[in-house]
C-alpha positions, 0 to 999 in steps of 0.5 A: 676077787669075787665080793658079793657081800657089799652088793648084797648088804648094799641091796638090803640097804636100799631095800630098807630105803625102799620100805611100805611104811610111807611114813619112814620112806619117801617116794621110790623115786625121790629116794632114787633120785637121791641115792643116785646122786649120793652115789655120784658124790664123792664122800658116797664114793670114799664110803664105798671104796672102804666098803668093797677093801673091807669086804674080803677080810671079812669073808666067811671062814667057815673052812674045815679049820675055821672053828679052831680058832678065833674070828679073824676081825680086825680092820685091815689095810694092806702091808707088804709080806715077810716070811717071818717065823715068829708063830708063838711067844714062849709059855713060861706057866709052870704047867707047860714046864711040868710037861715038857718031859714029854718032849723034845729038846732043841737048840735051833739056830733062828733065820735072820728075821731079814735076810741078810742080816741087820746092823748099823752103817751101809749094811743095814741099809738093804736089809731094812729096805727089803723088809719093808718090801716084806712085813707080814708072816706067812703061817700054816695050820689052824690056830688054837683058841685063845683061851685061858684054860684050868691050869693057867696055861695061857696061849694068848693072841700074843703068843701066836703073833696074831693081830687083834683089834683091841677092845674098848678096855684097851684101846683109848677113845678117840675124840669124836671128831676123829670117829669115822662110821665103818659097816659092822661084819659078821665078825666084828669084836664085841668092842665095836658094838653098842653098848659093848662097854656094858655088856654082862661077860662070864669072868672067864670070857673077860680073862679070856678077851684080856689076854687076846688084847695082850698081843693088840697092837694099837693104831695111832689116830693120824698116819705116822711119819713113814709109815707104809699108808697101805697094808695087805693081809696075808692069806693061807692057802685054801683048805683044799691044800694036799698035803695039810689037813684042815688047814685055815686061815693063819694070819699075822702082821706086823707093820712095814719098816720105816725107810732109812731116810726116814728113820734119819729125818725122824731121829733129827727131828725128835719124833723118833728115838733109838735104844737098845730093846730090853724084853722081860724075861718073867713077862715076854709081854713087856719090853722097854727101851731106856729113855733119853732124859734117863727117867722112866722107861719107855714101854712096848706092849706085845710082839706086834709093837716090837715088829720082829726086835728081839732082845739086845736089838738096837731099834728105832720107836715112834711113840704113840699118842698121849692117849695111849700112854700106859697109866702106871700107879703111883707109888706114894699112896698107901695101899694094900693088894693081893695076888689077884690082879682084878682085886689089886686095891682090896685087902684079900688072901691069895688061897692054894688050890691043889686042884688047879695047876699055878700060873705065873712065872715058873718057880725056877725063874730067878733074878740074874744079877751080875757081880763086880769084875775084878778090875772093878769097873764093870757094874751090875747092868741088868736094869730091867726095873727096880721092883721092890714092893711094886706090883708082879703084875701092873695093871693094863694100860686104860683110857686116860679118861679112866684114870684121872687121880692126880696119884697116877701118872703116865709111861710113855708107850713106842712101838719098832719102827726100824732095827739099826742093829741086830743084837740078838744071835737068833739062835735058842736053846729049847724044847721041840713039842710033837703035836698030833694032826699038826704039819709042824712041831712046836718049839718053846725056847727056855730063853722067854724073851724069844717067840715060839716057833712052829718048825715044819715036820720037814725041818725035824729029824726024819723020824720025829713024828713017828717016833718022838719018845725016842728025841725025848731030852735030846737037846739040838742045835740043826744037829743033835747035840746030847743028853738034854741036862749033861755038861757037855750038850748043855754048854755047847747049847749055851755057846751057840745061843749067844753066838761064841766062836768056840771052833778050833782056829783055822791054819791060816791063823795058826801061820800067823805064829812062829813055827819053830818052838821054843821061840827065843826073843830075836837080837834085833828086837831085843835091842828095841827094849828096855832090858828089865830081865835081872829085875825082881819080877813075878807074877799073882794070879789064880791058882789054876791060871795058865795065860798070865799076862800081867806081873809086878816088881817094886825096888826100894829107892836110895831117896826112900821113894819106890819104883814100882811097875806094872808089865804086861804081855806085848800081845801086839807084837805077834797080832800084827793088825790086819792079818789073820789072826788079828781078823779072827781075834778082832770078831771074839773079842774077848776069852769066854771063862766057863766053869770047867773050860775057857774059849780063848780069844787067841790060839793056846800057843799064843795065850800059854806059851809065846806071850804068857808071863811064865816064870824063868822065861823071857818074855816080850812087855809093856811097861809102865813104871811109877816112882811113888812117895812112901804114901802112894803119891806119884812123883813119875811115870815111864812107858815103853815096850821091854823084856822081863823074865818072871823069877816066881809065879805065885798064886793069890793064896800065896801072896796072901800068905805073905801078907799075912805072916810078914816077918815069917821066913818061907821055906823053899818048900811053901812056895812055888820055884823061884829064880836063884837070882832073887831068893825068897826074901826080897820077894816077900819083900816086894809083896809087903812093900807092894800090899802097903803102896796098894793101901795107900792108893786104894784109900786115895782113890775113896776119899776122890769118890770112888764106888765099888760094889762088892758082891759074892761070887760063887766058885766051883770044885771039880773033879780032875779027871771028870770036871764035874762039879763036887762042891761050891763056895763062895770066893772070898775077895782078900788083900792079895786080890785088892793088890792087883787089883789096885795097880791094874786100875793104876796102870789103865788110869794112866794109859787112858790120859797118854792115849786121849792126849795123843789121839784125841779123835781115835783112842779107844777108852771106857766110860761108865754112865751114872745110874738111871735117875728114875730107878736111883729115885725109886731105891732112895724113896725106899731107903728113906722109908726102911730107915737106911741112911744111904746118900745116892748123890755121887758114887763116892756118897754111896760108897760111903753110905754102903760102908756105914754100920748096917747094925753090929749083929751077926747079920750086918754084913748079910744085910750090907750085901742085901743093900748092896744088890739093890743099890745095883741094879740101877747101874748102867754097863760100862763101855768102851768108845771112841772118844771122836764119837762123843763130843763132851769130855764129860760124857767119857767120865767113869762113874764109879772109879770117878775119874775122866779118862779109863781103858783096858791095857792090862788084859790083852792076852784075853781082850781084843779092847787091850790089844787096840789100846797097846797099839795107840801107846806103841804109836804114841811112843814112836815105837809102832805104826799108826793104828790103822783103824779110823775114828769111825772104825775104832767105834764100830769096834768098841761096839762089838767088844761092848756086845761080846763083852756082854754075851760072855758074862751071860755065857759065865753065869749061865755056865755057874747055874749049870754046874750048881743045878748039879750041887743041889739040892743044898739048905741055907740061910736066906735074907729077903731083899724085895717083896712082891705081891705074890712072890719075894727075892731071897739072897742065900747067904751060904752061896752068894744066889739071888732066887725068886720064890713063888707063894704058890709054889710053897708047899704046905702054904695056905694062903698068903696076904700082900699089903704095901705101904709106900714102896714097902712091901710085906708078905703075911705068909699062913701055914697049914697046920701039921695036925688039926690040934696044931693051930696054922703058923704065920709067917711075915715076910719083908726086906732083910727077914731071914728065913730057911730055903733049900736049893733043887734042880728042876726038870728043865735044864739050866734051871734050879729053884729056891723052896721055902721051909716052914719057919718051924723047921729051922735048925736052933 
């Protein structure tokens, strides 16, 4: 390539050594002599050899494109190429989101970053192999200036991938000994500049160059281990391309992957850390991997340091130096702060301003929460930040030598060095943006954490860009799918985003079962069995269910004592391990429940007829069969595989009717059929019996120190013929639910101690982690100031502390419900595991059920985890082959069921928030359980809903004041008057105020929001 630059630069150079003034210049032929001999050295040689690999990236880019977008100016080594289609993060400012009625929506399925896709075990290996061979994305087009405009529409360096050398506001100084001279070019950020720290900027060009250094990536002062030691840039074609007007230069890199061996060595070592990717979704900016010693965070700032991750994606990090450590604020110190980032520490008011459109978070954002299964072992998992009266906005990374009070600390700050594993589907649901004079169309994802993408004309439907009112809320996925805001496109979009197999089941699967209906239970087979047909079996589920695979029987004993029996449905016997069906179910995982539909794991025939417990049918079963003492204590237990035939199925309502009414004789008419054998007396007998028996047991398993964390859950009404929604509730937890509920966990409690002692290096169980540490410090530090005596030291502490009077109002269980959430969100997810992959038995604990041993059996009809663990019983037992899976083999898929465990309850919520957008708009009651500096989390009483408002999106606010003290947080909320005689009226928020809010729909799918009322409009 040519480079005239350096010679001519060079040339002044001597030109300068060279000048009249013979007191600042030696004779021309020592100065000669000298440079010659410079020149022969080898420092003047290095010196020029960085000169001439510097001079291209800084050639002039005056193109016909070159004024759309900033100088391109940072230091540049080569790094290998990777055609990565990252362009844009995603704008979430409300401004974008009001405009997007004007475009398009799309569900477009994500290329793997890297071909073939990313996981662990031999099959990441080529793959991250190939990506290091390519590192860099190949963009087209011009770019946009970065800049802040009026309306707080921000399309930052971040949002576009690009590379940016950051200012001397972020970058930390280096040591001088590390300070190497470099050539100013003709582009060089002011950073680079003397006396750059002190140069007067407009507040908008300090805006400006704050939100460039967003997406900076900082380089670390020495080589790290593995790193590729050269890098290339990545060039567009030159302006002069046919079929591409004005056409620039469009530049991103990101750094080359580690290689295995070296991700290896660097995880033994320490020097590297693996963990799951965790990306903000109300800042796309920030992203996090859990720290190993359970404390704070470790912080990735921007796209570049997450090196092609997304969210959910297992990665390896390489933290950065000390000095380039994130400063975070300490929260101890009494402060008061307003909206205004640059003016965090003063005592300030946020003001409203209708001429200008809000920034921030749009007013739909909300803070998903995840309810408590109805086994009660799976938590709350969003462990995202406890973020009660911390600032909405921290405060930039700075140099240490900035920040230096003792009342500040450190968070550690990593960058992607490697992905073990891609979590993430790469496929998105969002909106499809026509842009004139562009050869692409820009797609924003509704999902933030996910990058904006530039789609070529080419790749959208055929009369896009002639046409693109005619796309307008057609919502696609590489094929047009519907009505963007209908059930049906909406939840297709939604299955396809997190990768849920919702395709009818080939008939190489369907060849798996019986052909001939209705199947009867082969002699051979039965002989195998116990025969428990003439016992007092039935089955409780909901009213709706139609896959029921657990029933229950309880019989009196001559002694006093009761038999009593947990019988699930033997789906093992039909799944025979390694054919098809087994294969198919084995990469589901798990049934997906939707509001108005359920995506099985297995084929209807199997899940609704063969192998559910349907009331006057026989039926092939796993048993476990207790004998109890009167107060719950077991005195023995029995497994094996039997035949039962159900003589009633009842539904929650039924049983609790029952309970309720104990001495009451049913008529035939209140309750469903029954079998004649058993009338309906001895099974109100055996609900009673059952009801006392789960007392017992349940108030046993408190005083050992188990924790449940009740949360509301919110149901739906649909119409029959429609399935659309006509109301909702919230459903209400009795003791029918508590009944089941409590032998369920008996029975995986006692299958989780029979498989670990038969296979001790292969059984599947499920282990719950303790809290994060940092996020229980944080919760109980805000307690202590809100003075609520919660003890945080063990489950069953904080079970008891819950438990505890909150009050003897009205409002005492909303607040109870209120701590309950909080306390929440520092739980971590339950998983299932192999237990020959972890070496101490004290890592398989069960933190909130505080036991040693759990799994999953009870639920195989609609859990793949079950079918695994029916099979180690049936092997334990002597009646079924050895599991053919090894140790390895069993973790790798405990992983999966982890991962589809985790999408399917995503898909649930996503599916509720669906069907609630079009209950709206609805008013209740509201308690505020977080404040921030210009927002607050309310929990709606009346639904169960946890929603963020936003100080700017209140309507008839004037302005709005944020004071903090210690982790609490308030809110002086100042309302406009309604007349000019009528004085402004305020309003006080902070944790456990109630306060009046009205749910609405917004514009964009999936998403509802929560308005604030004026304190005035409260109903007496």
């Amino acid at each position: 390539m040519d480079t005239p630059l350096p010679s001519k630069r060079a040339e002044r150079r001597r030109k300068s050594k060279h000048s009249p003034n013979p007191s600042s210049a030696p004779p021309p032929k020592d100065a000669y002599a000298r440079l010659l001999a410079q020149h022969h050295s080898s420092k003047f040689r290095a010196y020029l050899e960085q000169y001439i690999h510097e001079s291209p990236t800084q050639a002039d880019e005056s193109g016909p494109a070159s004024h759309s977008g900033p100088s391109l100016h940072s230091d540049r080594v080569d790094v290998p190429q990777a055609a990565v289609n990252l362009s844009d993060s995603s704008d979430f400012s409300p401004s974008s989101l009001k405009g997007r009625c004007e475009e398009s929506a799309l569900s477009l399925y994500m290329e793997k970053l890297s071909r073939g896709g990313g996981g662990g075990g031999g099959g990441g290996v080529p793959t991250q192999d190939a990506d290091r061979k390519q590192g860099v994305a190949q963009r087209r087009g011009p770019r946009r200036d970065t800049a802040t405009s009026h309306d707080g529409d921000v399309d930052s360096a971040e949002e576009n991938g690009s590379f940016h050398k950051p200012n001397d506001a972020k970058q930390p100084q280096q040591p001088q000994q590390q300070q190497k001279p470099k050539k100013k070019g003709p582009h060089r950020d002011s950073s680079h500049q003397p006396n750059a720290q002190n140069s007067p900027l407009h507040p908008q060009d300090q805006e400006k160059r704050k939100k460039e250094n967003q997406g900076a990536e900082v380089s670390s002062p020495k080589a790290p281990l593995g790193k590729a030691k050269h890098m290339q840039r990545s060039q567009v074609n030159s302006p002069g391309d046919k079929n591409v007007k004005n056409r620039g230069f469009k530049k991103q890199v990101f750094e080359a992957y580690m290689s295995q061996e070296d991700v290896s060595h660097g995880l033994k070592r320490g020097q590297l850390l693996q963990g799951p990717l965790r990306i903000n979704p109300k800042n796309y900016t920030n992203a996090f991997i859990p720290s190993p010693d359970g404390m704070r965070d470790i912080f990735l700032d921007g796209i570049v340091s997450r090196n092609r991750a997304l969210n959910g994606d297992v990665v390896v990090v390489q933290v950065l130096p000390r000095e380039q450590w994130k400063v975070v604020k300490s929260d101890t110190d009494c402060e008061v702060s307003s909206e205004s980032e640059s003016q965090a520490n003063k005592t300030t008011q946020g003001k409203k301003s209708p001429q200008k459109k809000r920034a921030g978070p749009p007013p739909g954002a909300d803070v998903v929460v995840e309810d408590q299964y109805s086994d009660g072992d799976d938590l709350p998992t969003r462990v995202e930040g406890l973020c009660l009266g911390a600032a909405e906005n921290a405060k930039r990374a700075k140099p240490l030598e900035d920040l230096s009070s003792d009342g500040e600390i450190l968070q550690r700050t990593a960058k992607v060095v490697y992905i073990v594993e891609r979590k993430h589907s790469r496929a998105v649901t969002g909106f499809l943006k026509f842009l004139p004079d562009m050869p692409f169309a820009k797609f924003s994802p509704i999902d933030h954490r996910v990058p904006r993408i530039n789609v070529p004309l080419a790749e959208c439907p055929p009369d896009f860009a002639c046409r693109p009112g005619d796309y307008a809320n057609i919502l696609s996925l590489a094929k047009s799918l519907g009505q963007a805001g209908e059930i049906e496109p909406e939840t297709e979009g939604i299955l396809m985003e997190y990768d849920v197999d919702f395709s009818e089941f080939p008939d190489e699967v369907l060849d798996c079962l019986p052909k001939s209906l209705p199947w009867s239970i082969p002699p051979e087979e039965m002989a195998l069995r116990r025969d428990l047909r003439k016992e007092c079996i039935f089955t409780i589920d909901p009213a709706t269910a139609r896959d029921l695979d657990d029933a229950l029987s309880c019989k009196q004993l001559p002694d006093g004592n009761f038999e009593m029996g947990v019988h699930i449905a033997d789906v093992s016997y039909f799944v025979t391990e390694g054919n098809a069906l087994d294969a198919v179910a084995s990469r589901r995982a798990t049934s997906v429940y939707m509001v108005q539909k359920v995506i099985p794991m297995l084929p209807r025939l199997l899940c609704e007829e063969l192998c559910s417990l349907n009331p006057l049918t026989d039926r092939l079963t796993f048993s476990v069969i207790w004998t109890l003492s009167p107060r719950g204590k077991i005195l023995s237990e029995w497994f094996g595989r039997s035949v039962i035939r159900s003589c009633m199925k009842l539904s929650y309502d039924h049983a609790q009717s029952m309970i309720d009414a104990p001495d009451k004789l049913f008529s035939p008419g209140e309750l469903p059929p029954c079998d004649p054998e058993h009338p309906l007396d001895e099974i109100h007998a055996a609900v009673l019996r059952l009801h006392t028996l789960a007392k017992q047991l349940r108030e046993q398993r408190f005083e050992g120190g188990a924790l449940r964390l009740d949360q509301l859950k919110l149901s739906f009404t649909l119409d029959k013929e429609s399935m659309m929604p006509q109301g909702c509730y919230v459903y209400q937890y009795r003791d029918s639910n508590k009944l089941v509920e409590e032998f369920m966990l008996l029975a995986n409690m006692a299958v989780a101690n029979h498989i670990y002692r038969s296979f001790p290096q292969q059984a599947m169980l499920r282990r719950h982690p303790p809290p994060q540490a940092k996020m229980v410090d944080e919760l109980q530090e805000f307690c202590d100031q809100m003075g609520l005596a919660v003890d945080f030291s063990s489950a069953g502490a904080l079970h008891t502390s819950l438990h505890s009077t909150l009050g003897d109002d009205e409002y005492s269980s909303a607040r109870k419900e209120v701590l309950t959430k909080m306390c929440s969100k520092p739980m971590q997810m339950a998983l299932y595991f192999c237990t020959g992959a972890l070496k101490e038995e004290l890592q398989f604990r069960h933190y909130a059920l505080n036991v040693p041993f759990y799994t999953h059996f009870t639920s195989p009809i609609r859990r793949y985890a079950d079918v695994v663990v029916h099979r180690l019983l049936a092997s334990s037992l002597g009646c079924g082959p050895r599991l053919g899976l090894d140790g390895d083999e069993v973790q790798k898929q405990a992983s999966l069921c982890n991962d589809r465990k985790t999408a399917s309850k995503r898909v649930q919520e996503l599916s509720s928030e669906l069907f609630f957008g079009e209950c709206g708009p609805l008013e209740s009651e509201a308690m505020v359980m977080g404040v921030l500096n210009e927002s607050f989390d309310v929990l709606v009483l009346r639904y169960g809903v946890q929603k963020r408002i936003y100080c700017k999106s209140i309507v008839g606010l004037e302005s709005f004041q944020y004071t903090r003290v210690g982790k609490k947080g308030d809110l002086n909320l100042v309302w406009a008057p309604e007349s000019p005689r009528q004085p402004a009226v305020q309003q006080l928020i902070s944790v456990f105020s109630l306060v009046e809010v009205q749910l609405r729909a917004d514009e964009v799918a999936l998403k509802y929001s929560a308005g604030l009322k004026r304190p005035q409009d409260k109903e007496p």
